[in-house]
C-alpha positions in Angstrom: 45.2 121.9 156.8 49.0 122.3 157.0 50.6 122.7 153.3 54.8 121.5 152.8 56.1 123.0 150.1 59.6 121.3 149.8 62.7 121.7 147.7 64.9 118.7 147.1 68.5 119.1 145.5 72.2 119.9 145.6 73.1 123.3 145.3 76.7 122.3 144.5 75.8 120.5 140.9 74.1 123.8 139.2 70.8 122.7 138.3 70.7 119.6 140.8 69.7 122.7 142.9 66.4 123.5 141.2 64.6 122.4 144.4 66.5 124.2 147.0 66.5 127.7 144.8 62.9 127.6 144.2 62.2 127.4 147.7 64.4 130.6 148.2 63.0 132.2 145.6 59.5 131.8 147.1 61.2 133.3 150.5 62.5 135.9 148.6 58.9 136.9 146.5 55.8 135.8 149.0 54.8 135.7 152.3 53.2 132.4 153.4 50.5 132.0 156.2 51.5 129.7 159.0 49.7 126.8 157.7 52.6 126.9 154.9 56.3 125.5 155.7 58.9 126.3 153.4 61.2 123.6 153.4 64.9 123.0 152.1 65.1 119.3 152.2 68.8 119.5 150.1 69.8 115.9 149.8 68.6 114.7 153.1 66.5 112.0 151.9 65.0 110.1 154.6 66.0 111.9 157.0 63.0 113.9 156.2 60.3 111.9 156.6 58.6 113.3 159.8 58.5 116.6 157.8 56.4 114.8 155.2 54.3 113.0 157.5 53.3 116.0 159.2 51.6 117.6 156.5 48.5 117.0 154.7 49.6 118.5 151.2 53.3 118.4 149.9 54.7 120.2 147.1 57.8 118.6 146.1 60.1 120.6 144.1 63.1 118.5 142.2 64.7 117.3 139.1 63.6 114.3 137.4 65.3 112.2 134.8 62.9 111.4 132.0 62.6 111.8 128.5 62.1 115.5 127.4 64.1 118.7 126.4 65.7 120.6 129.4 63.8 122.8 131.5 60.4 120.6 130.7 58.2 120.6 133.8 56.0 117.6 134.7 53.3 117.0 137.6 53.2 114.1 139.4 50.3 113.6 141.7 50.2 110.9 144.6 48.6 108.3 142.6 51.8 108.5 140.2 53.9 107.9 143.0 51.9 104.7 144.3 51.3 103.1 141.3 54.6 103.5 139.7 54.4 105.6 136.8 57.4 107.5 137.9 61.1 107.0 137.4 63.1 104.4 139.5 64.9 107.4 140.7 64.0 111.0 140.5 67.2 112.4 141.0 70.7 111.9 141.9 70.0 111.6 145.9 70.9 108.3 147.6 67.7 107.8 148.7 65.1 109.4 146.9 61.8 111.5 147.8 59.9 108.3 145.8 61.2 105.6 148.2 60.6 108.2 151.5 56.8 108.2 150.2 56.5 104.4 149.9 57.9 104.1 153.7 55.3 107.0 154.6 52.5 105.0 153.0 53.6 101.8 154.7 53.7 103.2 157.9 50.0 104.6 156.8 51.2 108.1 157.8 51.4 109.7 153.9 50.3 113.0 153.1 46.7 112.6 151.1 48.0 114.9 148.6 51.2 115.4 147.1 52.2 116.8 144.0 55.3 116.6 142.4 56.7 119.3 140.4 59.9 117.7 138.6 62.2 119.6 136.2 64.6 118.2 133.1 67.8 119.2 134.3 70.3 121.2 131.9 73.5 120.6 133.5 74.6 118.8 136.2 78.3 120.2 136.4 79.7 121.2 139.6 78.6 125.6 140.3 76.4 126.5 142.6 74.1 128.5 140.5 71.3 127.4 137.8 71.8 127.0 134.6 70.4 130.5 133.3 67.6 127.7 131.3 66.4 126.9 134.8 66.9 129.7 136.5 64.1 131.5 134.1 61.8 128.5 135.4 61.6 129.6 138.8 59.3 132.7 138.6 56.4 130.6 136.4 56.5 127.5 138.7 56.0 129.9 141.9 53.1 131.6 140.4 51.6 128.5 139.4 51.8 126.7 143.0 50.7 130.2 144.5 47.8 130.5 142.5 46.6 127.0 143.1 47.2 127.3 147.0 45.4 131.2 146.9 42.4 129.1 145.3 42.2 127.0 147.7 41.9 129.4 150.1 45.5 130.5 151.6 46.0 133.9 151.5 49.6 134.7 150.1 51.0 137.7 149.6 53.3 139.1 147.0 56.7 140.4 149.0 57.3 144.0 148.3 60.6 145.3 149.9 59.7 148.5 151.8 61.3 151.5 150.1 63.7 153.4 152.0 62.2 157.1 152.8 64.2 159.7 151.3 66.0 161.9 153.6 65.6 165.7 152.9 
């Protein structure tokens, strides 16, 4: 079974990014079996569909307008997507990971699971790093999708740098 775990956003409007630098900071804190893709799907939109279609369980990673206090997080699974309980638009992309699904299913090539993790923005002003609100997100959200994909069987490893051998 081949696992996406992919990061929408803009890493030019602060926490627009959220997507994007969760998927670096997974990079930067696990190692992923082969079965798991790491993906930085930025702003691409449909452009990304094949990615999608190729897997058979996505993990999206974006901000989401809906009511709520900044730095909420709310999971979305497939049926949420189908059936509409979402918002018209997730984010401020063009063309949103919502409408990229509904072509997918069309085409009868959607992913059997998907989750969405989405994220109440606190800023959207032009910087390229979180908002510090956000930012202290990252770290719970990672363990959360690591633990769910270590039960289901993917063996994921915590990154520990090597440390550098002293010289005598």
């Amino acid at each position: 079974m081949r696992t996406l775990i992919f990061g929408a956003g803009n890493l030019l409007l602060t926490d627009e990014g959220f997507g994007v630098h969760f998927i670096n900071y997974l990079q930067q804190h696990y190692r992923f079996p082969e079965e798991v893709e790491l993906y930085d799907g930025g702003t691409l939109g449909i452009m990304v569909s094949h990615m999608l279609e190729a897997a058979d369980h996505v993990y999206l990673v974006d901000v989401v307008d809906v009511t709520g206090e900044p730095g909420d997080i709310y999971r979305y699974e497939k049926d949420d997507f189908m059936l509409g309980r979402l918002p018209i638009k997730m984010s401020p992309h063009q063309i949103g990971i919502q409408e990229v699904l509904a072509l997918s299913e069309l085409r009868d090539r959607c992913p059997e699971k998907i989750s969405l993790f989405g994220v109440i923005p606190q800023s959207y002003e032009a910087g390229v790093e979180l908002s510090p609100l956000l930012a202290g997100r990252l770290s719970g959200l990672a363990e959360l999708v690591v633990e769910e994909l270590r039960c289901s069987g993917l063996q994921i490893l915590d990154y520990s740098p090597s440390v550098p051998m002293a010289h005598s």
